[in-house]
C-alpha positions in Angstrom: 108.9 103.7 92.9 108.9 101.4 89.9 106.1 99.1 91.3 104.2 102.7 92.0 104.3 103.4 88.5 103.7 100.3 86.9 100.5 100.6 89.1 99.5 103.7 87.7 99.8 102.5 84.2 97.8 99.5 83.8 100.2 96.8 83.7 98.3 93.4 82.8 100.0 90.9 84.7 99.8 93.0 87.9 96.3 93.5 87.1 95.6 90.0 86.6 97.5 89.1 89.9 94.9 91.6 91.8 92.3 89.7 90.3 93.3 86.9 91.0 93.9 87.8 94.8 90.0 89.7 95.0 91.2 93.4 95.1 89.7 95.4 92.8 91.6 97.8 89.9 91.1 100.9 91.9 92.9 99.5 94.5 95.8 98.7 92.8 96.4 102.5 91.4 95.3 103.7 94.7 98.2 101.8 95.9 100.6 102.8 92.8 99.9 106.8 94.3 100.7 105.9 97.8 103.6 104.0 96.7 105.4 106.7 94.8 104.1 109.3 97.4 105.5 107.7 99.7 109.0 107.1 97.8 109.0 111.0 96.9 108.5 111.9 100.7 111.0 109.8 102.3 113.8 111.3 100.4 112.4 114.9 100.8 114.1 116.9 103.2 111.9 119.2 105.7 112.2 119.8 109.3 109.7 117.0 110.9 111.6 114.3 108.7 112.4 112.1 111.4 108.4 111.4 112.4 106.8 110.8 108.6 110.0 108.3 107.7 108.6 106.0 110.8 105.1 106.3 108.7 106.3 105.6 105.9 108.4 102.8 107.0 105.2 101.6 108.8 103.1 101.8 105.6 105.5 100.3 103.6 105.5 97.3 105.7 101.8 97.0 106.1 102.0 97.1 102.2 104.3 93.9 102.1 102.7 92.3 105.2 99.2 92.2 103.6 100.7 91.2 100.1 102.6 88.2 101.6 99.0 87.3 103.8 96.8 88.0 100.3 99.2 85.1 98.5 99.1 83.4 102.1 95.4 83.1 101.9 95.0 82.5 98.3 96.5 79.3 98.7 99.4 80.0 96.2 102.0 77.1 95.6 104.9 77.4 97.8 106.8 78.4 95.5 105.0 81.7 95.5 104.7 81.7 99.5 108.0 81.6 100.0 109.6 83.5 97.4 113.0 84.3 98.8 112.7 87.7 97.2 109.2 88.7 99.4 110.8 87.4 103.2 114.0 89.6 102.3 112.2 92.9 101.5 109.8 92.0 104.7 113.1 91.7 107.2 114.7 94.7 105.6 111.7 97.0 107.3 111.5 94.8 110.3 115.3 95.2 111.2 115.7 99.1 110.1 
């Protein structure tokens, strides 16, 4: 929910990162919304719960899937390829 926010308000170096990666600045907040909606949702209780956590889950890890393929792509050192950080929050959703 953090990364949501700091979407949302403009923050430079995530807004240089985007740039640097081709997306444009609308799709960076359009992210930040989805992010926290989809944060707010997945601790909401309501009846069908079981059915919108697997979308969430699901959009979550297309979130992190096309992030690690963006830096993939980009030709980013290694360094930022293989940040330990990005492969654990990528085989936290692929195991749960």
């Amino acid at each position: 929910m953090v990364f949501g926010i700091l979407d949302l308000t403009d923050n430079k170096l995530i807004l240089e990162k985007a740039k640097y990666l081709g997306y444009p600045i609308y799709f960076v907040k359009l992210a930040g919304i989805f992010k926290i909606l989809g944060c707010l949702l997945f601790f909401w209780p309501y009846k069908y719960s079981r059915e919108i956590k697997k979308w969430i889950y699901f959009g979550f890890f297309i979130e992190l899937l096309t992030g690690f393929i963006s830096h993939w792509v980009m030709a980013d050192s290694i360094e930022d390829r293989c940040k330990v950080k990005n492969l654990i929050k990528l085989e936290v959703f692929i195991i749960s």
